[in-house]
N, C-alpha and C positions, 0 to 999 in steps of 0.2 A: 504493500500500500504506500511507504515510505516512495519507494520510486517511479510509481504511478503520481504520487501526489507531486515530484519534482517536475515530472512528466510536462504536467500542467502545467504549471509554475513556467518552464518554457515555451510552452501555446497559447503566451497573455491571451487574454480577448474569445477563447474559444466561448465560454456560458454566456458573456455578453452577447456575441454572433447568433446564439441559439435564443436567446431572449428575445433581439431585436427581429429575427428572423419569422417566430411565434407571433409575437407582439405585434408587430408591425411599425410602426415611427420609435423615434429615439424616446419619445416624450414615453409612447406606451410603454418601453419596455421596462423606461426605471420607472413605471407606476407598476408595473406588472414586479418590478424587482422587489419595489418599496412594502408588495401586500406578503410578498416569502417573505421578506425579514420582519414584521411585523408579526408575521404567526409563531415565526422561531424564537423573537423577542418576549411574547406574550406566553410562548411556553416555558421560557429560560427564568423570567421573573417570577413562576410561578413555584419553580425547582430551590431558588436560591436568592439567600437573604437580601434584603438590602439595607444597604447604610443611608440612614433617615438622616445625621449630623446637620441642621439646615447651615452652617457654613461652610460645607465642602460643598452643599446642593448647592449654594446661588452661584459658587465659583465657578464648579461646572455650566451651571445654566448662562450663567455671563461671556462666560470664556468661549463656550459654544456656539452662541450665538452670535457671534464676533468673528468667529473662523467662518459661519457659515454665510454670512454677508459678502465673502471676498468668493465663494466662489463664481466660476462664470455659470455653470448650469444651472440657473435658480430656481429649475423646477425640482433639482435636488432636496428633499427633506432628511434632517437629522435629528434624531433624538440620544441623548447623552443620559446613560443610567449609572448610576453607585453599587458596587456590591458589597458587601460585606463576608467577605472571605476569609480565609486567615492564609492569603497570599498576595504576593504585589502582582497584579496582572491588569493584561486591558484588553480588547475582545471585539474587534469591526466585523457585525452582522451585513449581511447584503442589504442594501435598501438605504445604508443610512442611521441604523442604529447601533450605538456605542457603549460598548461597557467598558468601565474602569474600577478597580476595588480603590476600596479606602486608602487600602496600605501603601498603593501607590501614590496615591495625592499626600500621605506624608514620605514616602520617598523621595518625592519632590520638594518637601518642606512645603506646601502649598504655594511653593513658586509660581506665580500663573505663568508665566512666561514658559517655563518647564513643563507643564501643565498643561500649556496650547501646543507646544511641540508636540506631547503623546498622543491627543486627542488630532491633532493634524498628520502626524502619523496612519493614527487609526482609519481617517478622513480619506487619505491616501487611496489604503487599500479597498475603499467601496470606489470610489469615483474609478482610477483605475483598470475596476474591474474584478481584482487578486481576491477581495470577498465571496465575489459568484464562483470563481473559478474553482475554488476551495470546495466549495459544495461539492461542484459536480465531481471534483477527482475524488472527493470521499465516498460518491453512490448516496449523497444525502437530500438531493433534491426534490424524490418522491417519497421521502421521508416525511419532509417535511409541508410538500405541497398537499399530504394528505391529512395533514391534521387539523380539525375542524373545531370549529369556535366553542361546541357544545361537550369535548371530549372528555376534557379534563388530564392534569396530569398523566394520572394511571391506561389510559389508552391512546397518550401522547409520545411526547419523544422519551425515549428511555432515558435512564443514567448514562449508560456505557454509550449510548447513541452521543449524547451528550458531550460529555467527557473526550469522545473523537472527534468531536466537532471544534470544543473548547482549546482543545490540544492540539490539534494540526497543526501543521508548521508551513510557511509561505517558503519561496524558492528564497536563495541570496539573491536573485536581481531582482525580485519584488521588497525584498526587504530596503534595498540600498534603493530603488525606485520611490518608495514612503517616504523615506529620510528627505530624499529632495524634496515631497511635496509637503513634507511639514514645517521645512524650513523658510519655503516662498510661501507659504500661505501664511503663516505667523509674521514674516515680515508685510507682507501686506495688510494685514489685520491689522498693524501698527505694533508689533511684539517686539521685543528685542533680537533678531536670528541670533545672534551668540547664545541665547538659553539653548541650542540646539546643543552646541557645544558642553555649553556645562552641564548639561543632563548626561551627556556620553563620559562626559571627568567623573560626576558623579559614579554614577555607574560601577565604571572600572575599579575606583577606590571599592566599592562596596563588594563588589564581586571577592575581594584579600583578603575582607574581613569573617568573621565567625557566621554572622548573618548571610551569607554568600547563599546558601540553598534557598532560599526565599525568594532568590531571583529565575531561578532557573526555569522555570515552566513560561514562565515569558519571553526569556531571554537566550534561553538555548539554543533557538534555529535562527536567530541573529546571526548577522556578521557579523567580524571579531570589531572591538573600536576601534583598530589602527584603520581598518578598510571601511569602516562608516564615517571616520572622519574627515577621510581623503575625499572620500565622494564628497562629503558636505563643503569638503574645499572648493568644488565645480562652485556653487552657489557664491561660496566669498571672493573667489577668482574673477565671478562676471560683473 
């Protein structure tokens, strides 16, 4: 599955092609994309806590809304969720919906600027594409298009269904692809791009430390930061 899903990963664009193909105009397909992640969204909040904190909610909701004003396709919608895990993670559904755990928003010290990097990040890989494509190389998209408003958890998306979905790992050229769009979007949002940087300094200190396996379920099919930060040198170069 691991090398079926790299597979992918190298045929950017294939699920979009089959969406827009389906669907018919650009417009229908991310409405067509936006109702899949919506059903996978509304089953995932239903499996897993969330983090109520109202001051990480408005940073998110602020922050959010701030990355999704610079995009160009503004029929794009995003939704930004909290979870409450006891892991630093963060989680681009197709469609436009976003998860982030708590642990993360204090890995970043609640830096927004850190904070609009992850989440443009995450932004990244639905516009892109790397969200839909993920589906399909798991076999998850009749998974998930079959699950019906009235089901309920228990006849919904399993754990383990879940878990494969949460856990998949994007190729390195869509990872190092993100990185760019997190970093031009947050500067045009008006952020500071060096947070891109300090989030990757960040990082690497923490990975020495004791705490280092906290990172790993997010961070493990990353590229290493010597080659995420070269790439983000493309950005500071132009």
């Amino acid at each position: 599955m691991d090398a079926l899903f790299r597979k992918a990963g190298r045929t950017y664009g294939t699920a979009r092609w089959v969406f827009k193909s389906l669907a018919g105009t650009e417009e229908e397909a991310i409405e067509a994309e936006y109702a899949l992640g919506a059903n996978l969204a509304r089953e995932i909040l239903a499996q897993l806590p969330v983090d109520n904190d109202p001051a990480k909610a408005e940073t998110i909701r602020n922050t959010g809304e701030r990355l999704t004003e610079r995009l160009r396709q503004k029929q794009r919608r995003f939704n930004f969720y909290i979870l409450n895990t006891p892991e630093i993670n963060a989680f681009a559904l197709p469609g436009g919906f976003i998860l982030i755990t708590g642990l993360l928003l204090d890995f970043c010290e609640m830096n927004e600027a850190e904070i609009a990097f992850v989440l443009g990040h995450e932004m990244g890989h639905v516009v892109k594409g790397h969200a839909l494509d993920r589906m399909v190389a798991n076999s998850l998209i009749g998974v998930v298009a079959n699950l019906g408003p009235g089901r309920g958890v228990a006849g919904g998306l399993a754990r383990k269904t879940l878990a494969k979905l949460l856990y998949s790992t994007y190729s390195q050229d869509q990872e190092l692809e993100a990185d760019l769009f997190g970093v031009r979007i947050i500067d045009a949002a008006g952020y500071n791009p060096k947070a891109a940087v300090s989030f990757m300094q960040r990082l690497k200190a923490r990975r020495q430390d004791t705490n280092a396996s906290k990172l790993e379920k997010y961070f493990s099919s990353h590229p290493e930061h010597a080659a995420r930060l070269e790439n983000l040198g493309q950005f500071f170069a132009s």
